[in-house]
C-alpha positions in Angstrom: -7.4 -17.1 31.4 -11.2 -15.7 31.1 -13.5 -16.5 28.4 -13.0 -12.6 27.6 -9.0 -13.2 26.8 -9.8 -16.7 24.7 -12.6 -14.8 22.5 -9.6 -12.0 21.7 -7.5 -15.1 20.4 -10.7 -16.1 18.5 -13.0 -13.5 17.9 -14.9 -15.9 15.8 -16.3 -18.2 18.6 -18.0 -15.3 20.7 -19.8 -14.7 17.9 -21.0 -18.6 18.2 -20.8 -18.3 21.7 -24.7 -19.5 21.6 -24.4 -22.7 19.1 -23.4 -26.3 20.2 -19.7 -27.2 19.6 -20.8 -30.2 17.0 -22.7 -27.9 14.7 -19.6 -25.6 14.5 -17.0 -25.7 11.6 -13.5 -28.1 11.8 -11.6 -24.8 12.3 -13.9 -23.3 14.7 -13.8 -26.7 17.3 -10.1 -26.7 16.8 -10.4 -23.2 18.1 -12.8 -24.0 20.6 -10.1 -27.0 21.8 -7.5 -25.1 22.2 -9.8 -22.4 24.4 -11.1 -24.6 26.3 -7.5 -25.7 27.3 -6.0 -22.4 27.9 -9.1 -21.9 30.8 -7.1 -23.7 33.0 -4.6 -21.3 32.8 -1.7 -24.1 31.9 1.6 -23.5 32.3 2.1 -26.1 29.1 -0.8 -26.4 26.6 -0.1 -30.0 25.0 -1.9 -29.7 21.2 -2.2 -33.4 18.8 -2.2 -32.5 15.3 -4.1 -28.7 15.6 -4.3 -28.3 12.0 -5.9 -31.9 10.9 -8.3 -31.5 8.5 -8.4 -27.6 8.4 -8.1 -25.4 5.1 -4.9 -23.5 4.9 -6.0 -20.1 5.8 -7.6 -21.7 9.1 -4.3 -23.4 9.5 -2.2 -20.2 9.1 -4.6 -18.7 11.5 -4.6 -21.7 14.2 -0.5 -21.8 13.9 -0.1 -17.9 14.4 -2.1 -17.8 17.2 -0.6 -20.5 18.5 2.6 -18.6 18.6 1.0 -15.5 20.6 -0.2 -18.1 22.9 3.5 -19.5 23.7 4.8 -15.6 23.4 3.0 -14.9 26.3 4.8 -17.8 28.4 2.9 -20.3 27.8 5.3 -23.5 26.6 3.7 -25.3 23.9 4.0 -29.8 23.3 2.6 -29.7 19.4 3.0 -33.5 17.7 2.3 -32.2 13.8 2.7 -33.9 10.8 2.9 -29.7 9.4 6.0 -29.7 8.6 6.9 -26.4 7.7 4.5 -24.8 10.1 5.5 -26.8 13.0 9.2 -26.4 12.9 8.8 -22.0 11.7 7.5 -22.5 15.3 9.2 -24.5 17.5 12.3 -24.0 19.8 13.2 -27.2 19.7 11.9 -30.3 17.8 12.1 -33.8 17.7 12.0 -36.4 14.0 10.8 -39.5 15.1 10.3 -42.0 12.7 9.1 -45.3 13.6 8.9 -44.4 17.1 12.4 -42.9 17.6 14.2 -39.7 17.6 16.2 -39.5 14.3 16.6 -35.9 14.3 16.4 -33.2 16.9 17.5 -29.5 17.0 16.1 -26.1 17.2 13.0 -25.9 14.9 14.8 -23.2 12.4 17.8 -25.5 12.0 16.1 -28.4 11.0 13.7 -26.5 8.2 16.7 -26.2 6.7 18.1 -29.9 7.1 18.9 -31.4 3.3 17.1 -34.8 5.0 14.6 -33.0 6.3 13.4 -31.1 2.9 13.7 -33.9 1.0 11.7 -36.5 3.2 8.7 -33.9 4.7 9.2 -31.1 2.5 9.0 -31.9 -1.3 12.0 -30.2 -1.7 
């Protein structure tokens, strides 16, 4: 992927195409993460917890184009403690708890688990 395709998933960092990545906002080096990994042209982009620390309307932003990213054939590995985002996206997702699987099932299905609303959801 060119630098031109990652600045149409995040317009934001050509215009700080000229500033250091430490003087740039949480949102905008999680952007600049995931770009950076998607100019190697991967066939799976592995992602650790891409929503840490961000506000929600970054997250919502990070999480949707996160799914254009996999639309386009790119398969995704996300570990998220985002609930609600994470499994809205997934395919197929894994609970672990303590290290193990104690759930697993396509993403949809388990947002709607009883066990899973209660325990991660607040529901």
């Amino acid at each position: 992927m060119s630098i031109g395709n990652v600045f149409k998933y995040f317009p934001i960092l050509e215009k700080a195409r000229n500033r250091l990545a430490g003087t740039l906002s949480g949102g905008e080096q999680q952007m600049l993460a995931i770009g950076r990994g998607l100019m190697s042209r991967p066939r799976l982009l592995m992602l650790d917890e891409p929503s840490l620390g961000l506000a929600p309307m970054i997250v919502v932003e990070v999480f949707d184009i996160i799914q254009k990213i996999h639309n386009e054939g790119v398969s995704i590995l996300l570990v998220e403690q985002n609930v609600r985002h994470s499994l809205k996206l997934a395919d197929q997702a894994y609970v672990l708890e303590s290290g193990k699987i104690i759930l697993a099932g396509e993403g949809k299905e388990l947002l709607g688990n009883e066990q899973i609303k209660k325990a991660y959801l607040a529901a």
